[in-house]
C-alpha positions as CSV (number, residue, x, y, z in Angstrom):
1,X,19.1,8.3,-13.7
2,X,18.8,7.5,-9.8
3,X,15.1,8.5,-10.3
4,X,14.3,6.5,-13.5
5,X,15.6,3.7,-11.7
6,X,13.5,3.8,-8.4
7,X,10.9,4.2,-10.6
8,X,11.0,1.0,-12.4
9,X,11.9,-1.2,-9.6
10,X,8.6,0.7,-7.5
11,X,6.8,-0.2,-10.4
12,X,7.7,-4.0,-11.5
13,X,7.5,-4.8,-7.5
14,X,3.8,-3.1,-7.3
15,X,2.4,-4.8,-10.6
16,X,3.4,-8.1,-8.6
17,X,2.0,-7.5,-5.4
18,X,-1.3,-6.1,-7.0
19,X,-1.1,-9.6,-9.3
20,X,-1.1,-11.7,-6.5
21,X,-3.1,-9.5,-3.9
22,X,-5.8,-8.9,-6.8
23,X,-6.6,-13.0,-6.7
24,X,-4.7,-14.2,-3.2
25,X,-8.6,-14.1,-1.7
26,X,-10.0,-15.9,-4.7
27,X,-7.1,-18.1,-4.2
28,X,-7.5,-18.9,-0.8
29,X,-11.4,-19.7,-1.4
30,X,-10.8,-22.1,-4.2
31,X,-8.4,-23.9,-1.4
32,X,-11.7,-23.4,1.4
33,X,-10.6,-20.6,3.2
34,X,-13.6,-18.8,5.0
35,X,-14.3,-15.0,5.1
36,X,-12.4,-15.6,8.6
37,X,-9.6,-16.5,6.5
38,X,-9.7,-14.1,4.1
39,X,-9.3,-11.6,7.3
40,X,-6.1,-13.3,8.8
41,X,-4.5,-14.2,5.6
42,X,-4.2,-10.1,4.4
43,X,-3.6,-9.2,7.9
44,X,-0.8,-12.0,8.1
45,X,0.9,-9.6,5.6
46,X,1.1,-6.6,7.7
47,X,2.7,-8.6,10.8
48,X,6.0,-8.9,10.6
49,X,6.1,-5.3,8.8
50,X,4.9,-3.9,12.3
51,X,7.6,-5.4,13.6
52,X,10.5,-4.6,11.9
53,X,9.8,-1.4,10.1
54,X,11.4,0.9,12.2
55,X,14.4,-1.1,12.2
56,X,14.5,-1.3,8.1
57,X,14.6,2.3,8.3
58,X,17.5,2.6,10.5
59,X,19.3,0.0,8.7
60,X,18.9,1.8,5.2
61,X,20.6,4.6,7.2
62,X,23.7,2.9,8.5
63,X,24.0,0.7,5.5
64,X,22.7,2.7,2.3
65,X,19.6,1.7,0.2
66,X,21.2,-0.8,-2.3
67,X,21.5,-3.9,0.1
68,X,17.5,-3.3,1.6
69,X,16.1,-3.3,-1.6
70,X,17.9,-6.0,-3.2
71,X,17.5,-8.6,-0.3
72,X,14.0,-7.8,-0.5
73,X,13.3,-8.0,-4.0
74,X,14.9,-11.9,-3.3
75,X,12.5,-12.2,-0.6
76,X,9.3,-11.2,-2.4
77,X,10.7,-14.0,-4.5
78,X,11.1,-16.4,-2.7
79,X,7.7,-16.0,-1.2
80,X,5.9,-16.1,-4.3
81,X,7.3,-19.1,-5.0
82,X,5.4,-21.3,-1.8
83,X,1.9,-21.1,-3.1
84,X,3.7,-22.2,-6.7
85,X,5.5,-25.1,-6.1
86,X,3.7,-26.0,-2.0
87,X,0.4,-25.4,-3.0
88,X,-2.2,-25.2,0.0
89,X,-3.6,-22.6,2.3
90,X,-0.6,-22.9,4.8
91,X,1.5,-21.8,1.9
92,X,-0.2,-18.7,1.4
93,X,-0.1,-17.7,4.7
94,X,3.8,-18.3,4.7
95,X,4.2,-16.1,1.2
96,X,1.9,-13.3,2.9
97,X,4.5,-13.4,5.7
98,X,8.2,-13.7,4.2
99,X,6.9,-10.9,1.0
100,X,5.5,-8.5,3.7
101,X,8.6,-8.7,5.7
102,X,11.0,-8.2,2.1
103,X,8.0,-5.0,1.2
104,X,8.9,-3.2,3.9
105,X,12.4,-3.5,3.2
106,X,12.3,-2.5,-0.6
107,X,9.5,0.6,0.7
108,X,11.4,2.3,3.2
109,X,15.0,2.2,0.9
110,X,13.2,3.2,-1.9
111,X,11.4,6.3,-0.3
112,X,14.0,7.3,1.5
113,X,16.8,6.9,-1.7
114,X,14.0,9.2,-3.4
115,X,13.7,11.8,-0.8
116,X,17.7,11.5,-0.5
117,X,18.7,12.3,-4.2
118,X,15.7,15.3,-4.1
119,X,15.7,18.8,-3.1
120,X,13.2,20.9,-1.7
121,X,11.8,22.5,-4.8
122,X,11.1,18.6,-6.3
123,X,10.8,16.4,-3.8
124,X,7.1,16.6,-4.1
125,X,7.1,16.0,-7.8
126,X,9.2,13.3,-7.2
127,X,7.0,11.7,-5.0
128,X,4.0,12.4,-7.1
129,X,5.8,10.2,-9.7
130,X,6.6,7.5,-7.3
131,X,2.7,7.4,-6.5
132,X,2.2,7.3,-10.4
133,X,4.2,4.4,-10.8
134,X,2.8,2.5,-7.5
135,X,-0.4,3.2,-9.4
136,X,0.8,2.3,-12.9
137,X,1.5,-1.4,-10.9
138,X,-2.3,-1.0,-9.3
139,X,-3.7,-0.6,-12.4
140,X,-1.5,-3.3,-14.5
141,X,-1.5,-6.4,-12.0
142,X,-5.3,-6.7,-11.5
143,X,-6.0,-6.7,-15.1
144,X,-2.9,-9.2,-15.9
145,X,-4.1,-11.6,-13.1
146,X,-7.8,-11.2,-13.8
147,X,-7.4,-12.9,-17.1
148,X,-4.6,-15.0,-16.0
149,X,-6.8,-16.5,-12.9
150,X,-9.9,-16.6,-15.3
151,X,-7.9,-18.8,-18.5
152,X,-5.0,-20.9,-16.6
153,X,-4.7,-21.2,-12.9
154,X,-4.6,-18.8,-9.9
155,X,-1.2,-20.6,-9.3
156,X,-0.1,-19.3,-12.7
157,X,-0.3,-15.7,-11.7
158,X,2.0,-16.2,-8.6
159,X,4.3,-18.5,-11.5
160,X,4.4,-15.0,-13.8
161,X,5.0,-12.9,-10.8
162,X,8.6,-14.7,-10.3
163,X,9.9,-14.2,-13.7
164,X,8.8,-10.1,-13.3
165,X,10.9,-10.1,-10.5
166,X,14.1,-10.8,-12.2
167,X,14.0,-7.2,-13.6
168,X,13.9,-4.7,-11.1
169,X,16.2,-7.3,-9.2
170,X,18.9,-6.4,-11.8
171,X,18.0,-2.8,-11.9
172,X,18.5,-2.6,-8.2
173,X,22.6,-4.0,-8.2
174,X,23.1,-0.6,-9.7
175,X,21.1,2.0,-7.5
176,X,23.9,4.3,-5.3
177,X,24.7,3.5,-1.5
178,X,23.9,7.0,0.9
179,X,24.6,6.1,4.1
180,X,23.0,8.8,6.6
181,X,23.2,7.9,10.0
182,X,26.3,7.6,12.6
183,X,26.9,3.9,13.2
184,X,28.1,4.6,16.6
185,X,24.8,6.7,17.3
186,X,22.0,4.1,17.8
187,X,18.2,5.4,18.6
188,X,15.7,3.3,20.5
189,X,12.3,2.3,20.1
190,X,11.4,4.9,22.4
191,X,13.1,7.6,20.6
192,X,11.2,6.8,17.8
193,X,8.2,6.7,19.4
194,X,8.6,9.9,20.7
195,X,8.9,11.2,17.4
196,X,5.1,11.4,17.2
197,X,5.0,14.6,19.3
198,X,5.5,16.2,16.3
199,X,1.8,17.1,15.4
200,X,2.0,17.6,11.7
201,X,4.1,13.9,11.5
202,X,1.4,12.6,13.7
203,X,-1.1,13.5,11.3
204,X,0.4,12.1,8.3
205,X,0.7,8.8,9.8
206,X,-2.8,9.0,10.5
207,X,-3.7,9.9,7.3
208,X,-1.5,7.1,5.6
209,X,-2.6,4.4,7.6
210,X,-6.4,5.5,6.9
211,X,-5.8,5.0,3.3
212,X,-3.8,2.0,3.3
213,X,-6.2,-0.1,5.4
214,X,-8.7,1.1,3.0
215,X,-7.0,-0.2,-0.3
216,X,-6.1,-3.2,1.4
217,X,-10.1,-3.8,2.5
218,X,-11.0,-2.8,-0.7
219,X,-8.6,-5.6,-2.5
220,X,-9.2,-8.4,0.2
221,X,-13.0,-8.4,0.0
222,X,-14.6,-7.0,-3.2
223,X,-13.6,-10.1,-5.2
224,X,-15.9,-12.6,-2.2
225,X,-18.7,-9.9,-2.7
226,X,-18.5,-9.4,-6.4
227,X,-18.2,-13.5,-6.9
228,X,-21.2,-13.7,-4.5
229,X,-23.2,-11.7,-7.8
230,X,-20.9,-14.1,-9.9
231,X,-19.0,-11.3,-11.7
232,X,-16.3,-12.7,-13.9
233,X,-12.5,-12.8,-12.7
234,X,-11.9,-10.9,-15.6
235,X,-14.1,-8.3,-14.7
236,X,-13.2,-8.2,-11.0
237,X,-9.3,-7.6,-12.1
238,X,-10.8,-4.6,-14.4
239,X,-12.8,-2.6,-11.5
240,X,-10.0,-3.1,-9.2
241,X,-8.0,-1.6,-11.8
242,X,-9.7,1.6,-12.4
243,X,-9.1,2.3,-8.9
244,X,-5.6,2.5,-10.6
245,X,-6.2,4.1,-13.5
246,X,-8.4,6.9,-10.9
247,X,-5.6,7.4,-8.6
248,X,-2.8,7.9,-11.4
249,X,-5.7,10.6,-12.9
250,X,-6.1,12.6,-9.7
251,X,-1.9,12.6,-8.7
252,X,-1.5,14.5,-12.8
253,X,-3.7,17.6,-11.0
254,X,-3.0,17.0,-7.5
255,X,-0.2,19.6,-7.4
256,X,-2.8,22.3,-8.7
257,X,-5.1,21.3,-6.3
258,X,-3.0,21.8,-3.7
259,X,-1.9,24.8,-4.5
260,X,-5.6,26.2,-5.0
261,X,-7.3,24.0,-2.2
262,X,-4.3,23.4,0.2
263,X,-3.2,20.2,1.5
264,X,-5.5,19.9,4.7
265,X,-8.4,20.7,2.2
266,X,-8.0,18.3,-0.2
267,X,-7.0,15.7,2.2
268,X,-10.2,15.7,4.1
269,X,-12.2,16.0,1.0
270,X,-10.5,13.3,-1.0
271,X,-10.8,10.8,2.5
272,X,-14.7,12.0,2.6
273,X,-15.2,10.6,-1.4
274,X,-13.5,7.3,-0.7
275,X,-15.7,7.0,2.6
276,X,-18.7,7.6,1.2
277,X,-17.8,5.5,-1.7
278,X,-17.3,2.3,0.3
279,X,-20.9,2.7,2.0
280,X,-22.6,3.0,-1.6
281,X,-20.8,-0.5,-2.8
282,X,-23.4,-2.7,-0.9
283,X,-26.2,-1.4,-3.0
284,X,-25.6,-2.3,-6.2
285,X,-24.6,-5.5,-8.5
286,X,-23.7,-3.9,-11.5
287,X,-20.6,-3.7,-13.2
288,X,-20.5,-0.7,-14.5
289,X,-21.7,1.5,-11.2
290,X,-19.3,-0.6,-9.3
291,X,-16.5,0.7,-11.7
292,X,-17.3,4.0,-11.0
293,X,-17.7,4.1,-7.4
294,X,-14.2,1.7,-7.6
295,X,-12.7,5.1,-9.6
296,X,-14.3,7.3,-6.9
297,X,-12.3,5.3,-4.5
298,X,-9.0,5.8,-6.3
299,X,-9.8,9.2,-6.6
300,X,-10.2,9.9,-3.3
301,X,-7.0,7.5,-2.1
302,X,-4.8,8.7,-4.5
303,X,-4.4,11.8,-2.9
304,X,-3.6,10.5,0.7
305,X,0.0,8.6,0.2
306,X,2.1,11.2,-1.8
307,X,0.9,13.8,0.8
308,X,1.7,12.3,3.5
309,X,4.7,10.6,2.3
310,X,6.4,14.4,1.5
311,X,4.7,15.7,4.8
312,X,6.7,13.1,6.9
313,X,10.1,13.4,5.2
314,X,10.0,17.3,5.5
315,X,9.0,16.3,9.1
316,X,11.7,14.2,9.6
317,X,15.2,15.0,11.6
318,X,17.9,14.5,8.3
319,X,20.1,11.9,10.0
320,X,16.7,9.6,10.7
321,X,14.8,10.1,7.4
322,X,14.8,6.1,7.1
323,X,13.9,6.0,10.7
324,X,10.7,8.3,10.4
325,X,9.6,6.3,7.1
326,X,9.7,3.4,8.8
327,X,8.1,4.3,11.6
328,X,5.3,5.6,8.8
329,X,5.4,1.7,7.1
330,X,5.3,0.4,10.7
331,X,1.8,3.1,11.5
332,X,0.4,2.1,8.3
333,X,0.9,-2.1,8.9
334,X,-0.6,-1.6,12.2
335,X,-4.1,-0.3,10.0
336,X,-3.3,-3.6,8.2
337,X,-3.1,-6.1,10.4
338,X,-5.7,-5.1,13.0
339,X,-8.5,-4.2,10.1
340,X,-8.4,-7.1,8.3
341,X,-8.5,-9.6,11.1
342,X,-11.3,-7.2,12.1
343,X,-13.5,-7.1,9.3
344,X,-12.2,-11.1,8.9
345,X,-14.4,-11.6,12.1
346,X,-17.1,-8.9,10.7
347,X,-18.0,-10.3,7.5
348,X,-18.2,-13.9,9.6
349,X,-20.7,-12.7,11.3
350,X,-22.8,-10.0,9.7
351,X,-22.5,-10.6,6.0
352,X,-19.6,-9.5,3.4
353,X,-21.8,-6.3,3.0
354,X,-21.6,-5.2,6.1
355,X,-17.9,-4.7,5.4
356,X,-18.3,-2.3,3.4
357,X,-20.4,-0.1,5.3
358,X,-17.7,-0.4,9.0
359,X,-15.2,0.9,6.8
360,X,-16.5,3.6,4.8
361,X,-18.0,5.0,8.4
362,X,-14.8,4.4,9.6
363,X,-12.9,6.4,7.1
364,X,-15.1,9.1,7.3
365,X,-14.7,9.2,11.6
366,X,-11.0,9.3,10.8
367,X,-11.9,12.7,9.4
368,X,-12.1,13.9,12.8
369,X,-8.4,12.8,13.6
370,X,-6.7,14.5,11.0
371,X,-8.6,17.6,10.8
372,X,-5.7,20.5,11.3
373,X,-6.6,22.8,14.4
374,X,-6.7,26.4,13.6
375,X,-3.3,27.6,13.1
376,X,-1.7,24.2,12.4
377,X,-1.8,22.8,9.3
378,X,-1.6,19.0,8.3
379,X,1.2,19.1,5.9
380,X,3.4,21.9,5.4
């Protein structure tokens, strides 16, 4: 029941955030942002989440999960309603920073209620069905907002978005309270830090924030380059969608390829695809082969999160599970604030292409970083 239930919120809050994230660039143009902009605006999202994600996960320890998820969930709300009802480019830029703040909240609970309530023997299948439904919302919000932004009003799809939330908010009064962590024991930020000795943890942040950043390029700026060959909204909304559909595909075999491959190997192939992926995007306008190199993409992402997400909690000291999650959210918004502003300052000066190209060679030099050493392995 527990399960069912992080499930449904995971997946109402990620068909939201893909609604709005899917057309938040398009959005931003129509009110004359530049590619600049574009940069700051998704990197604005990731800001306050490197802040304060180490501190969400030692507050879903003292407190339980319930409170987190529920004052985030509000939050996300609330955020979405500025670009409604205040519309202009500061307004987005506002949303992007009070919902990343409530995300990171209602991540780290949920992960760490899942891994909480699982055992050994499922905790990876567990996690492979909270990827699913993360990807069910990937799939589901570009599509709905692609029509939505092409037939009313990019303001319409942040309207929608607030009436979905009302449902996992209600779902989420009922999830149980686990409180894990001595209140009179308090950990510092350098404890935490130090936590990255640990070399397979270390890795799996790695690994996370490599595919993270990439999604989050890949959602910022394929909508500017794909408008630049005027390719419907509606059409945009679909090819960021397959990258859904692709991921949910590869997580229904990825527990038979790890078991045949192993989890370094098909880590470091599934990181190689999206890489190379992401340099062939420049070379073509059409809809179709963008599609399929979108899929490629999702194929080769969808592998990274539930790894690494199991890797770390296994990895993690029991009392500090939130902890170590959020020090994984904080890893991963650290990719996400300093590539967008990046490739923000990029595409201003050499060309929206030439995005495409930095970060597939950059995902592909990340190999080298997560590669396991002979007689260590990745994830165990």
């Amino acid at each position: 029941m527990v399960i069912s239930m992080v499930l449904l919120i995971i997946l109402f809050f990620q068909t939201v955030m893909n609604m709005t994230r899917a057309i938040l660039s398009l959005f931003a143009i129509e009110m004359g942002a530049s590619t600049f902009d574009i940069g700051m605006l998704t990197a604005v999202y990731a800001f306050f989440p490197l802040i304060f994600a180490i501190h969400a996960g030692r507050i879903t320890d003292k407190v339980g999960d319930r409170l987190p998820v529920i004052l985030g969930l509000l939050g996300v709300t609330v955020g979405m309603a500025f670009p409604v009802f205040l519309p202009s480019l500061l307004s987005l830029y506002i949303s992007q920073l009070i919902v990343g703040v409530s995300a990171v909240f209602i991540t780290v609970a949920l992960q760490n209620l899942l891994g909480n309530v699982s055992d050994e023997h499922n905790r990876d299948r567990n996690y492979s069905y909270f990827g699913m439904s993360v990807a069910f919302g990937s799939m589901i919000g570009p599509i709905v907002a692609g029509y939505m932004g092409e037939s009313f009003s990019f303001s319409s799809v942040f309207l929608s978005s607030i009436f979905l939330m009302i449902f996992p908010i209600f779902i989420s009064l009922f999830i149980p309270v686990i409180k894990r962590q001595d209140k009179e024991k308090i950990y510092r930020f350098q404890s935490s830090v130090r936590l990255l000795k640990i070399p397979v943890l270390r890795n799996a942040l790695i690994s996370s924030a490599l595919v993270l950043y990439s999604k989050d390029i890949f959602v910022a700026y394929f909508p500017i380059f794909a408008k630049e060959y005027d390719i419907p909204t509606s059409s945009i909304g679909w090819i960021i969608a397959i990258q859904g559909f692709a991921i949910i595909l590869v997580r229904f075999f990825l527990n038979a390829l790890t078991e045949k491959l192993g989890r370094d190997r098909v880590l470091i192939i599934s990181v190689f695809i999206a890489g190379i992926s992401f340099l062939f995007i420049p070379f073509t306008e059409n809809i179709f082969i963008l599609g399929a190199l979108s899929a490629l993409i999702g194929l080769g992402l969808g592998c990274g999160q539930p790894l690494s997400m199991t890797t770390t909690f296994n990895a993690s000291p029991k009392s500090r599970t939130g902890e170590v999650l959020g020090l994984r959210l904080a890893s991963n918004r650290l990719s996400q604030l300093i590539a967008p502003a990046f490739f923000g300052l990029v595409g201003s000066w050499l060309g929206i292409f030439s995005v495409f190209f930095i970060s597939g060679t950059f995902l592909i030099g990340g190999l080298f970083a997560i590669k396991p050493h002979k007689k260590r392995k990745l994830a165990s």
